[in-house]
Structure formats: structure tokens, C-alpha cells
C-alpha positions in Angstrom: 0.0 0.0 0.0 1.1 3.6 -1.0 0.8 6.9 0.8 1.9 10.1 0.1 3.0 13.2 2.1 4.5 16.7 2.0 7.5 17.9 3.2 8.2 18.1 7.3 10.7 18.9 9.5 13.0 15.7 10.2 13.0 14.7 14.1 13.3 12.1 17.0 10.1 10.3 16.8 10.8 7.5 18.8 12.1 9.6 21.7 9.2 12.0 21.6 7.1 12.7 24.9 3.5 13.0 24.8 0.5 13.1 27.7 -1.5 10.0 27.3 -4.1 8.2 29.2 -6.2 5.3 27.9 -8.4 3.0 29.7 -9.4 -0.4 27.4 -8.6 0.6 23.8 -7.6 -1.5 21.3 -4.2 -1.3 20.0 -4.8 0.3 16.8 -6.7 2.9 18.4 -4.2 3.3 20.6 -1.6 3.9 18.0 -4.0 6.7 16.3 -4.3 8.4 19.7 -0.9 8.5 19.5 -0.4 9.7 16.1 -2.4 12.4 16.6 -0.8 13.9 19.6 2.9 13.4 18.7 2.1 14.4 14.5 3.4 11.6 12.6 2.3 8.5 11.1 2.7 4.3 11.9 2.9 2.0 9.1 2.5 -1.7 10.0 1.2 -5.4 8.6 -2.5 -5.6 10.2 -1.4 -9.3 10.7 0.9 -8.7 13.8 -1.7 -7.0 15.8 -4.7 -8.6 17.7 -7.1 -6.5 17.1 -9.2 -8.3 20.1 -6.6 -7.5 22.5 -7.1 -4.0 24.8 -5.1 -1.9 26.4 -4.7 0.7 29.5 -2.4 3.2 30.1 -2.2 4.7 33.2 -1.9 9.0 32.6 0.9 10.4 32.5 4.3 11.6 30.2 5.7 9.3 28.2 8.0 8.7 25.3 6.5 7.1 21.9 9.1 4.5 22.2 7.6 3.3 25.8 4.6 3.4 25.0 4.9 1.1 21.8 6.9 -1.0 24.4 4.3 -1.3 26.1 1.7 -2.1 23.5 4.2 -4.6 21.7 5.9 -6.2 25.0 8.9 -8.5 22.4 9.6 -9.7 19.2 9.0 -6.1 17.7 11.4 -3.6 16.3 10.4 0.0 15.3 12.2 2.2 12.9 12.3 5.6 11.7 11.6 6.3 8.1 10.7 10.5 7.9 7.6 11.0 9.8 7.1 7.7 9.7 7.7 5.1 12.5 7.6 1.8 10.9 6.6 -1.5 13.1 7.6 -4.9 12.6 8.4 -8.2 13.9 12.7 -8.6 14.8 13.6 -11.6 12.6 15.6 -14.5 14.6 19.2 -16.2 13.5 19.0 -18.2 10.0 20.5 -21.3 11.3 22.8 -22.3 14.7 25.1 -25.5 15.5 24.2 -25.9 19.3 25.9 -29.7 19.4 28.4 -31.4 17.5 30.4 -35.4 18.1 32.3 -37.1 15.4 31.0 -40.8 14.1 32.8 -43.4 13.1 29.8 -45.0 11.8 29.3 -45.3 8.1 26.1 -42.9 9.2 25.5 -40.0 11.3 22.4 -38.1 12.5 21.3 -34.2 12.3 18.6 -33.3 14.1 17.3 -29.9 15.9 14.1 -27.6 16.0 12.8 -25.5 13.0 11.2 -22.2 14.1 9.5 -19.3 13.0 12.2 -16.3 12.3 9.3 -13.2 13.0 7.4 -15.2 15.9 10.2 -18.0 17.3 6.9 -19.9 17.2 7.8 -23.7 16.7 6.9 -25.2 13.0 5.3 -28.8 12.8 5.1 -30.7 9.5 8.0 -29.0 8.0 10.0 -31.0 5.5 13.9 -31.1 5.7 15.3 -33.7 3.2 18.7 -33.6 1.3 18.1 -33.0 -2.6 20.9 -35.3 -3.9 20.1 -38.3 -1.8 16.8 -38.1 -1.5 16.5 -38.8 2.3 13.5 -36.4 3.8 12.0 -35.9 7.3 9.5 -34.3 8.8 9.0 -32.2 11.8 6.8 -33.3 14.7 4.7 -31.3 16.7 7.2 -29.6 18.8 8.7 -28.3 15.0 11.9 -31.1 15.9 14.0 -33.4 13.1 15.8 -36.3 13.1 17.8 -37.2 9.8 19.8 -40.0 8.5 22.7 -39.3 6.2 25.8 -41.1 4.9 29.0 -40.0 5.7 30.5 -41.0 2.5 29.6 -38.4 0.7 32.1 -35.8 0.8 29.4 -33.0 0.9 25.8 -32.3 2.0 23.3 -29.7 2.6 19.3 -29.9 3.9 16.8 -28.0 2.2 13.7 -27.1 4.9 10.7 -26.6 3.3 6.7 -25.9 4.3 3.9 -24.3 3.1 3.5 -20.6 3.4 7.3 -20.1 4.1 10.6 -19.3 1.9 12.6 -22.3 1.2 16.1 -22.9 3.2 19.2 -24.2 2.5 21.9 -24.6 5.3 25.6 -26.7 5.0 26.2 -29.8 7.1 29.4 -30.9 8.5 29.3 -34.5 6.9 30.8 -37.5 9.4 29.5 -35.8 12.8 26.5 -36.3 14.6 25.1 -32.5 15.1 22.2 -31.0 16.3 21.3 -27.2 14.7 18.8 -24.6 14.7 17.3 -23.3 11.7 14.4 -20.8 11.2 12.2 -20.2 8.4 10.6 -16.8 7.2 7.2 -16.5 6.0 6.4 -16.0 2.2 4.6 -13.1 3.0 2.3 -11.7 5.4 -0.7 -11.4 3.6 -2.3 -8.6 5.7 -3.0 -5.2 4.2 -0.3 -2.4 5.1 -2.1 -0.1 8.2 -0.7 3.7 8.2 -1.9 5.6 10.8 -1.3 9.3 11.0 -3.0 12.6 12.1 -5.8 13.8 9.2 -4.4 17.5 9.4 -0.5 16.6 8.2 -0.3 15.5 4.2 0.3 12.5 2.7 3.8 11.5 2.0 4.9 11.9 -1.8 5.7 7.2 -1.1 6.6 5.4 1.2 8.5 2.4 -0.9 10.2 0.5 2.6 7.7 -0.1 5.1 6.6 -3.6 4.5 7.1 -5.6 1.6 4.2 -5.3 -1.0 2.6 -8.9 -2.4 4.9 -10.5 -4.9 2.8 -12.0 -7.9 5.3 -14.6 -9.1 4.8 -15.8 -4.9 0.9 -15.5 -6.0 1.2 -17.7 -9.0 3.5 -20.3 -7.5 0.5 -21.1 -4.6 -1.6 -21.3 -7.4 0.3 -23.7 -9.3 0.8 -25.7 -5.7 -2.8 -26.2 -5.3 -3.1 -27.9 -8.6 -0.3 -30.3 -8.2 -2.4 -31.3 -5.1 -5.3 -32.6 -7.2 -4.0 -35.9 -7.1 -3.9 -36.6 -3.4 -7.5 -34.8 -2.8 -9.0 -37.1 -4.6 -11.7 -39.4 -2.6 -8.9 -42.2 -3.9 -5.7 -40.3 -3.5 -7.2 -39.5 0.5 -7.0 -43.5 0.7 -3.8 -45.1 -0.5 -1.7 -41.7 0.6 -0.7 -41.3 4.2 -0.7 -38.0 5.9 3.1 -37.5 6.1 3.2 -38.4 2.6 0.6 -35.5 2.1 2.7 -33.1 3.8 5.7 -33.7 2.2 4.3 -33.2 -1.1 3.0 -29.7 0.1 5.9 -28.6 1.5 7.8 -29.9 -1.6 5.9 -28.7 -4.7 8.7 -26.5 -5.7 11.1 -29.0 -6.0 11.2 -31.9 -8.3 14.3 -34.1 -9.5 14.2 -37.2 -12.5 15.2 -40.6 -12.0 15.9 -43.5 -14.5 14.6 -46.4 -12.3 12.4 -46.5 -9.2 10.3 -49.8 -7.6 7.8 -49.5 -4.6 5.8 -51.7 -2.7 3.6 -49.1 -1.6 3.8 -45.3 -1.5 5.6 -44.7 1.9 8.2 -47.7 0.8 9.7 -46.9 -2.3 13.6 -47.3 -4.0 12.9 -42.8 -4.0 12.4 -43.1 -0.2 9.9 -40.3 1.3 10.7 -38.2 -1.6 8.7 -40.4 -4.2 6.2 -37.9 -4.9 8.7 -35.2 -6.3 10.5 -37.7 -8.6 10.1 -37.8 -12.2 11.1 -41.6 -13.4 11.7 -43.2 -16.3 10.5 -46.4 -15.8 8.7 -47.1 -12.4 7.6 -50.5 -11.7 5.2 -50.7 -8.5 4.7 -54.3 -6.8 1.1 -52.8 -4.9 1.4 -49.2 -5.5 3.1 -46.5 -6.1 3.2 -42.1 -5.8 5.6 -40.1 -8.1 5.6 -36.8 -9.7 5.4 -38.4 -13.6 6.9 -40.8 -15.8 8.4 -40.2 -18.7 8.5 -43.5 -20.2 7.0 -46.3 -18.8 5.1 -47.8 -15.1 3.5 -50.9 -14.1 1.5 -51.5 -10.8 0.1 -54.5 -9.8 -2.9 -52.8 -7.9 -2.7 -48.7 -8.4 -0.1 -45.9 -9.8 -0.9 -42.2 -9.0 1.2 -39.7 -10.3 0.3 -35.8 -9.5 2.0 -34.5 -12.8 2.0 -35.7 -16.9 2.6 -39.6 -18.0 4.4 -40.3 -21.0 4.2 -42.9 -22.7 3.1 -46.4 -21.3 0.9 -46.8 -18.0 -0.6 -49.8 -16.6 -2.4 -51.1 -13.7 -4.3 -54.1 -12.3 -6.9 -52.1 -10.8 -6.6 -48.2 -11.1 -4.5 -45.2 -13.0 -4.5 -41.9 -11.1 -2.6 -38.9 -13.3 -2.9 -35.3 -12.0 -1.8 -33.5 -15.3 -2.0 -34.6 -18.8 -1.6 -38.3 -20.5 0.2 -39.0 -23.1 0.3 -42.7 -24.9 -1.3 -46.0 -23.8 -2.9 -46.0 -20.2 -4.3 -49.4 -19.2 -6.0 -49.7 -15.6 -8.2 -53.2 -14.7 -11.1 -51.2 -13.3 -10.5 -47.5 -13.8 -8.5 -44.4 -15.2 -8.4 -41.0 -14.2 -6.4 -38.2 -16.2 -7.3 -34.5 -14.5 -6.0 -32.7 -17.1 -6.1 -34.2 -21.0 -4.9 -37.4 -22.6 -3.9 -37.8 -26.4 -3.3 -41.4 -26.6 -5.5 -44.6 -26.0 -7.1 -45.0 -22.8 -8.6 -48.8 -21.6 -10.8 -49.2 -19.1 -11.9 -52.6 -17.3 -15.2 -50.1 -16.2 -14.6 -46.4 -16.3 -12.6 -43.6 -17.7 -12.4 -40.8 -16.6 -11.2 -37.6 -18.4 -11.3 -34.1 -16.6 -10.2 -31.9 -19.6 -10.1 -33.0 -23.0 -9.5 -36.0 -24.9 -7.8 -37.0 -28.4 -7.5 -40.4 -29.6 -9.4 -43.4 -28.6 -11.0 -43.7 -25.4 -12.4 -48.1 -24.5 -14.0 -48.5 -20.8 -16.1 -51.6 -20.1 -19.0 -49.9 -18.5 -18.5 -45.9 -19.2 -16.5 -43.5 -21.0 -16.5 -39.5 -19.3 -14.7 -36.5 -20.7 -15.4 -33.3 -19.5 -14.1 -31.2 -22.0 -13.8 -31.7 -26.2 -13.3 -35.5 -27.3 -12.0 -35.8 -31.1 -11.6 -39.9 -32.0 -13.6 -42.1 -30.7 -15.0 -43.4 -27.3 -16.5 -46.8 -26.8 -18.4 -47.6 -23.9 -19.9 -50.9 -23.0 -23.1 -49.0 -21.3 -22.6 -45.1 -22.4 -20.2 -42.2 -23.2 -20.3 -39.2 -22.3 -18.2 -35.7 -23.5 -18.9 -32.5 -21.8 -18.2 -29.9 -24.6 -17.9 -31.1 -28.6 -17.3 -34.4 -29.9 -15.6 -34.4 -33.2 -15.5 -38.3 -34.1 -17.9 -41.4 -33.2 -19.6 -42.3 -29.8 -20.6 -45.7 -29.7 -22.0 -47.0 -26.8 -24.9 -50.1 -25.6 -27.1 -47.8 -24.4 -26.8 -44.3 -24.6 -24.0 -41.7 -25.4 -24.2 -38.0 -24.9 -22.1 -35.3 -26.3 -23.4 -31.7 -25.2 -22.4 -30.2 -29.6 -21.9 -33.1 -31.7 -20.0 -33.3 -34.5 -19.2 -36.5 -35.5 -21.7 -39.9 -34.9 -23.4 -41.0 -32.4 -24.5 -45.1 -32.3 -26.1 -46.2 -29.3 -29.7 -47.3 -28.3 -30.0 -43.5 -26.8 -28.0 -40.7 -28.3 -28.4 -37.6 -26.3 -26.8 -33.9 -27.6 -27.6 -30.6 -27.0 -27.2 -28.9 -30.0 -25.8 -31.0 -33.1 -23.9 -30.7 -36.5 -23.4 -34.6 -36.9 -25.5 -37.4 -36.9 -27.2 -39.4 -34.3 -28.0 -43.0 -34.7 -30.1 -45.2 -32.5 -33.6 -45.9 -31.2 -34.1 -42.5 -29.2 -32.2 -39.4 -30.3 -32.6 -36.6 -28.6 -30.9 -33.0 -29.5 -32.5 -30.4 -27.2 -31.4 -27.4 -29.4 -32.2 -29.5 -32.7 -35.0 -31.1 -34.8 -38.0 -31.8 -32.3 -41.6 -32.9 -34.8 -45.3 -34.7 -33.8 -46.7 -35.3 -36.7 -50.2 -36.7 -37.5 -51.4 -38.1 -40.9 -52.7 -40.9 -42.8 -52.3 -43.3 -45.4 -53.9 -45.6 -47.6 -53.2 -48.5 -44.9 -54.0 -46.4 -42.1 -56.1 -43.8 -41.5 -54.5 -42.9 -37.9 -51.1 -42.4 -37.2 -48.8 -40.6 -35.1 -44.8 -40.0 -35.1 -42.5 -38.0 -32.9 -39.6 -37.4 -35.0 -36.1 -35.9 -33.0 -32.3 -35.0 -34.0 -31.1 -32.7 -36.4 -32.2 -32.0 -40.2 -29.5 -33.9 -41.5 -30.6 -37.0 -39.7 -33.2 -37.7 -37.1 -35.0 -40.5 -35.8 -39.0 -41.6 -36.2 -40.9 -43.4 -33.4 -44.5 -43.9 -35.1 -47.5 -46.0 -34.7 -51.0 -46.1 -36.6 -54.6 -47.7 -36.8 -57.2 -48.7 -38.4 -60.1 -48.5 -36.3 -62.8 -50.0 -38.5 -64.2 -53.2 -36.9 -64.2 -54.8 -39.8 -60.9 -54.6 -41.4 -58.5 -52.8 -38.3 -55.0 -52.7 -38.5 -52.3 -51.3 -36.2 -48.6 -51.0 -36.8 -45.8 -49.8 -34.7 -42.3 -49.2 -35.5 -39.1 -46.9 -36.6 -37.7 -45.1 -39.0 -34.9 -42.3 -40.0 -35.5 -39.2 -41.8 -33.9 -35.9 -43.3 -35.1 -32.8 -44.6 -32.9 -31.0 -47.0 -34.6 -27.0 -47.4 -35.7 -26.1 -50.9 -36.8 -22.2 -49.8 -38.0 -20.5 -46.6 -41.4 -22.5 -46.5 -40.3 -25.6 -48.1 -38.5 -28.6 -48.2 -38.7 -32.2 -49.2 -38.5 -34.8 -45.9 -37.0 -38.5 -47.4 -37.8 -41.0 -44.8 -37.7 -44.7 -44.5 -39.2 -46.6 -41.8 -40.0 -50.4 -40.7 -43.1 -51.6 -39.1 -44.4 -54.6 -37.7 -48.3 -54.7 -38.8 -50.6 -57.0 -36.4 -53.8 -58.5 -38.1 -55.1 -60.5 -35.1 -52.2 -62.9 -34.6 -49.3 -62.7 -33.0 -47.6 -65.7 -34.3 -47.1 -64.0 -37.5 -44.5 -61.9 -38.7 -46.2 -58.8 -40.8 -43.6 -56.4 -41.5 -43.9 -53.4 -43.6 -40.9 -51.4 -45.0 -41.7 -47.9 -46.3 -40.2 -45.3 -48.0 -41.7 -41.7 -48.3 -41.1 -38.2 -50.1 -42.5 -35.7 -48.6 -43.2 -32.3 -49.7 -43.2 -29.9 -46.8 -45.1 -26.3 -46.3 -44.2 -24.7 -43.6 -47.2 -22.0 -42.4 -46.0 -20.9 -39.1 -43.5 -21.3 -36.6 -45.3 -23.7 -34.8 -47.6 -26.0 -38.0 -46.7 -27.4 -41.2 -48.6 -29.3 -44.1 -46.7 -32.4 -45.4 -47.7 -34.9 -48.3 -46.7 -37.1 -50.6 -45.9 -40.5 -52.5 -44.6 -43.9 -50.6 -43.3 -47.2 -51.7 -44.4 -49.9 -49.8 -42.4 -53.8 -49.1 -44.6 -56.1 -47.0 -43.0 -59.3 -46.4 -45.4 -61.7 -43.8 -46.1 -65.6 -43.4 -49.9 -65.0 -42.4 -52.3 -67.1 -44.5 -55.4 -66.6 -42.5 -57.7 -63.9 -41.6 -59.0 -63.0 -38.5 -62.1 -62.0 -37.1 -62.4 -57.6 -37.3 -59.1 -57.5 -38.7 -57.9 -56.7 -42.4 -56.2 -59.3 -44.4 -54.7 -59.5 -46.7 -53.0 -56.3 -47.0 -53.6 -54.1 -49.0 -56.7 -55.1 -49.8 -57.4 -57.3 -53.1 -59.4 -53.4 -54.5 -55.4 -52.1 -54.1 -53.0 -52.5 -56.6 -49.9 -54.6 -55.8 -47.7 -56.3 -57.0 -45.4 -59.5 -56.1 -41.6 -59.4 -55.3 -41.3 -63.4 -55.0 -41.6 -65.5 -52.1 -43.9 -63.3 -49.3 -43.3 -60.3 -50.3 -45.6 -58.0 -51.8 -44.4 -54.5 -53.2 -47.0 -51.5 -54.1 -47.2 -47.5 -54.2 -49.3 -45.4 -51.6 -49.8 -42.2 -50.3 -49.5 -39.8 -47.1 -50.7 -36.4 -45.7 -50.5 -34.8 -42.9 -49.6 -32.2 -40.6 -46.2 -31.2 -38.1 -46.4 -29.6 -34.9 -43.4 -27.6 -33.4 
């Protein structure tokens, strides 16, 4: 935060004596009461003051310095900057050896407390590992270490690390047991900068030293943290991942290394050690399980892998793949896959896959296929697929697929789109911004039929039904057809649909069925109602030789022209007319 003033007279804040008295004020009201009497101004981080906490002085002369002694009892320092008096916590050593004993072990220990350099607070769940070797601790509740390193190494260093504080790097004597002290400083105190000063004196022309103002590359980097944590937030990462392995990958995000071979049995007992989540490896073979940053190259798990950055190239697992940022290649997993960023590759499924961006290439799950974002290629789903923003390729599915714009084909028993540019095939299509049509009409077999007809113009689907309801010669047919309408001006269009029905005459035990194909001029009168007609060809095929009683037969009637197409079936030309709702 920036304030300006005008010029003033330099002087001896600190030492300045002013009458006070204050019975139970808060401490920032103290400081104004202060400002205002001695004319000058405070500048402080709103985060080292409790605001809940209250104060009394007793009346009385005092100096500004014992009074904000008084108000800020240790820890604090105060400086003068102009006519400014600038607050802030005293930052403690970096780093101190308190013991040290020679080994003549092929090992020796470093341990000690990690602190808070503003507060001298303790810090629990702080990482200190050794980069090269991989070896990594964490800090217990009273913010103490206990590491393992081998003296053979002619040199070493730990790195401390946690969330919400700069990184530290401190030298170790190698070959002697020691115990140190190291403190950490905070990333940055994310309170707002407080001045106080008397409303009658101007504001300062800047004020560029007071306390440091947020640093965006700081702000990114916690952004960036968060998302390499999408892995282990997951309802399955919170299961196979233990809490210190949590913590460590926290702490850690900044720092990654790449490794050509690692094997685990689980995630906490790996060839990476503690470390395993910020290793990149080349090959990785996991005997239960295994947690690393990404493979480039290839992994095998008997039961799980979980990785919180990008695969490449190969990944396979008995029961389940778990990838935090993109897949590239072939990723196989026994039950199910999860990619939470995008794939381009194959992905196989034993029952799910699960894509949270966007997917190119072929995507195979037993049971279901789910991308959130684009899919171009082609998902195959033993019971549906679904993509949440365009599919550009084929859907094929047992049941149902749904693609919110489709551009490419949908095959399935029920194809579901929002708006669509392709084509749906299946027994239900449904596109909710598309091609939605009941029509009623007849024909020269019956006089009463209905047909909801859904999709887009270039294809949709026809559920119909009719009847004849004289008692003498009824009829009813049900069945399904495909359609398309292709626009010849603003109120017309020809609609070219072929449909198959199954005709009962009285019998089930008969097969009637009735194939039909229709050209249909269609007049389009308002927005809502439309006039349709025209000529049909009709191929009944059927292995009923007996009439029943009410029912028509044969059909159509011996008055109707017709004409055979050897064996059972019968060929002739009719008619239809009708009209189109919606």
C-alpha cells in the first residue's frame, strides 16, 4: 500500500514525549491516539496485531518508544523512516550448530528444532530432506527433526521446506553427529499495510520500505501448488496416501528431481524413499502401489499408480491409474482411469474412464466412458459415453451416449446432444437445441397415425404408430424409422424417410412387417404448424395365410394394386398427408 505526504521537519520520533491516558482501547486505536498527539504517522502489517486485544495506560508523560513498548511487549522492532515510524516483527538467527560429536559410523544423524524467524513460534510438519540423496524428514509437533545421512559423501546440505514459508538451504558438516537450529521466514504476510497518521498533516509523496508489498510470481507459485495437489485430494488419493506423505508433497511442490529407475511396494516404501512424490522416473515399476511426480517412459503397478503430474508414454495397472496433469500414450487400468487434465493417446478401461479436460485419440471403458471437455476420436463404452463440450469423431456406446455439440456420430440405443452438427444414430435421439416434430397423418393402410420425429435436419430418428379402427378390417402398426429434410426455400423442403413396421392382423404368431419409404413435400405455415404430403413405396414381407375376425387381411386389400416381389413379399405405391407440430 502507497501513501503520500509533503515535506516536514525531520526529528526524533521514537524519543518524543506526549501526555497519554487510555483505559481499554484497542491497539490500533491506541496507535491513532498516539499519532495524533505526537504528528506523525505508523505503518504496520495488520497481521501482527490482535485486534481483540485492549489496552490501559495509566496518565501520565511518556516517550512514543515506551509506550509502543508497552503495546508490543517482544519480538517487535520500530524504525524511523521520515515521519514515519515503521513497526515490525525482529527476525531470529537463520541457522545455529548448538551440538556437535564425530562418528565413526558409516552414518550420522542431524537433528534440531525448526522455528518461526518473525514469531520464534515452533513449526510442525516441516519437510527437511537432502536434494541429492533423496532422504527427507519431517518435523513433529514440537517443529523437531531427526535425519539419517551417509557419511561417505564428501558434501551435503538440507533444504527445509513448508507451506506458506521461503525455502532454506543450510551446509552440514558431513561424518558428525550434530544438532542445529534453523528458522524459516514466511512467504509473506498477507495482511494489508495499516498507516496511521494525524488527518491534518499530508500524505507522503511514497513510502517504498515499510513492508514488503505482495509479490505475484509468490501469487502464481500457490496457485500452481494447489493444482499439483489434485492428485492426493481425490476421494482415492485421500485413501492409498498417508498424511506425512501428504505433507511432504505440500511442502515440496517446488522442487522436483528425474530418475531413471524406481520400484515401490507401496507409496511410503519406495527405492525414492519419502521423496517419491517429487521424482520424475523413467521407468517405475510398483509391486502394490506407487506415488511419483510423472513418468516419462513407462510404469507398471500390480494394484494402483498415482502420479500428481503428466505420464508419458506407457501406464498400466491391475486395478486403477491416477494422473494429475495430462496423458500422453497408452494407459491401461483393470477397473479404472483417471487423467485431470487431458490425454492424447488410447485409454482402456476394465469399467470407467475418466477424463477431466479434453481427450484425443481413442478412449475403450467396459462400462463408461466420461470427458469433460472436447473429445476428437472415438469413445466406446460398453453402457454409455459421455463428453462435456464437442465431440468431433464417433460415440458408440450399448445404451446411450451423450455429447453436449456433436459433431461427429453417435451409435447407441439412446443418443443424447444438446445442440448438433453430426448425426445421431439409434432408437431414441434426442438434440435439445435441434429437430424436435409430432406429426399426425394418414395413409392408404391407415387412416391414424402418429410419429414423434427428433435429431437434427441432416438425420433424425421416427418413433410412429397407426390404426385402423374399423371393426371390420383394423389394422395397427408400430415401428421406426430415419428421416432428413434437406430445405428447398423459406417455406419448403422435401422430408426423405424410411421406416420399418411390424403390422398386427389378429395374430401374434405372425410376422407382418412393412418397410416404407416416403417423399414428402413440406409447407411450412408458421412457426409452430406445417402441411406435409406425398408419395410412398411400400415392401410387405409376412407368413400369415389366415384372416382374423375384425381384422384386415390381406393387406392391401385385393381393391389395391400390388404387385409380387417373389416369395412373401408384396411391393406396391401409396400415399401420405398430414400435418407437423413444433
Amino acid at each position: 500500500m502507497l501513501v503520500f505526504c509533503g515535506e516536514v521537519k525531520a526529528q526524533d520520533l521514537l524519543n518524543k514525549v506526549i501526555q497519554i491516558s487510555v483505559n481499554n482501547q484497542s491497539v490500533p486505536d491506541v496507535l491513532e491516539i498516539v499519532s495524533n498527539k505526537g504528528n506523525f504517522y505508523f505503518s504496520y502489517n495488520s497481521n501482527i496485531i490482535r485486534k481483540d486485544s485492549l489496552v490501559t495506560i495509566t496518565p501520565g508523560s511518556r516517550t512514543v518508544r515506551s509506550i509502543l513498548e508497552l503495546l508490543f511487549p517482544q519480538g517487535f522492532e520500530f524504525k524511523e523512516s521520515g515521519q514515519y515510524i515503521i513497526i515490525r516483527r525482529i527476525p531470529l538467527q537463520l541457522s545455529l550448530v548448538l551440538k556437535e560429536s564425530a562418528t565413526n559410523d558409516n552414518h550420522y544423524y542431524v537433528s534440531g528444532y525448526v522455528r518461526d524467524n518473525q514469531t520464534g513460534e515452533l513449526v510442525p510438519d516441516a519437510s527437511v530432506y537432502e536434494k541429492d540423496r533423496l532422504v527427507a524428514a519431517l518435523t513433529n509437533r514440537q517443529g523437531y527433526f531427526r535425519i539419517r545421512l551417509k557419511s561417505r559423501y564428501p558434501k551435503a546440505s538440507l533444504t527445509i521446506s513448508k507451506e506458506f514459508y521461503r525455502d532454506t538451504t543450510v551446509l552440514v558438516r558431513t561424518g558428525y553427529n550434530q544438532e542445529i537450529r534453523i528458522t524459516l521466514a514466511p512467504v509473506e504476510l498477507q495482511g494489508a499495510t495499516v498507516v496511521v497518521g494525524p488527518s491534518r498533516l499530508p500524505a507522503p509523496d511514497s513510502l517504498y520500505m515499510a513492508i514488503p508489498q505482495p509479490d505475484s510470481t509468490t501469487l502464481l507459485y500457490l496457485y500452481r501448488r494447489m493444482d499439483s495437489l489434485t492428485v492426493q485430494r481425490t476421494a482415492l488419493g485421500k485413501f492409498f496416501l498417508s498424511s506425512r506423505l501428504k505433507m511432504q508433497s505440500i511442502n515440496l511442490s517446488k522442487f522436483f528431481t528425474v530418475r531413471p529407475v524406481q520400484v515401490s511396494f507401496t507409496p511410503g516404501l519406495s527405492s525414492n524413499g519419502k521423496m517419491n512424490a517429487q521424482v520424475v522416473n523413467n521407468f517405475s515399476f510398483n509391486i502394490l502401489g506407487g506415488y511419483s511426480r510423472g513418468i516419462n517412459g513407462a510404469e507398471i503397478g500390480g494394484v494402483f499408480n498415482l502420479n500428481k503430474e503428466e505420464v508419458k508414454y506407457v501406464q498400466v495397472a491391475g486395478v486403477l491409474n491416477i494422473v494429475g496433469g495430462n496423458m500422453k500414450g497408452l494407459q491401461i487400468g483393470g477397473v479404472h482411469n483417471m487423467v485431470l487434465d487431458s490425454v492424447k493417446g488410447v485409454q482402456v478401461g476394465g469399467v470407467v474412464n475418466f477424463v477431466r479436460g479434453s481427450f484425443t485419440g481413442a478412449q475403450i471403458g467396459g462400462v463408461v466412458n466420461y470427458t469433460n471437455q472436447a473429445v476428437e476420436g472415438v469413445q466406446i463404452g460398453g453402457v454409455g459415453n459421455i463428453s462435456g463440450r464437442t465431440m468431433s469423431g464417433v460415440q458408440i456406446s450399448g445404451v446411450f451416449n451423450y455429447a453436449k455439440r456433436l459433431k461427429g456420430v453417435q451409435i447407441g440405443l439412446i443418443n443424447i446432444a444438446d445442440s448438433s452438427d453430426g448425426y445421431s444414430i439409434g432408437l431414441i435421439n434426442v438434440v435439445l437445441k435441434g429437430y424436435h416434430k409430432l406429426a399426425f397423418y394418414s395413409t392408404e393402410l391407415t387412416p391414424f397415425n402418429a410419429a414423434f420425429k427428433t435429431g437434427n435436419h441432416k438425420l433424425y430418428s421416427i418413433l410412429l404408430g397407426g390404426a385402423h379402427p374399423d371393426t371390420g378390417r383394423r389394422v395397427i402398426s408400430f415401428g421406426y424409422g430415419i428421416g432428413t429434410e434437406r430445405k428447398i426455400s423459406r417455406s419448403f423442403s422435401l422430408n426423405i424417410e424410411a421406416s420399418a413396421q411390424y403390422v398386427f392382423l389378429g395374430s401374434w404368431e405372425y410376422t407382418n412387417l412393412l418397410s416404407r419409404a416416403t417423399v414428402n413435400l413440406h409447407w411450412k405455415i408458421g412457426r409452430y404448424f406445417s402441411l406435409f404430403a406425398g408419395p410412398a413405396f411400400n415392401v410387405y414381407q409376412s407368413d400369415q395365410d389366415t384372416r382374423f375376425n375384425g381384422y384386415a387381411y390381406p393387406i392391401p386389400g385385393k381393391d389395391y394394386s400390388s404387385f409380387s416381389l417373389g416369395g412373401d413379399r408384396t411391393g406396391w405405391f401409396g400415399w401420405n398427408a398430414g400435418i407437423h407440430l413444433f
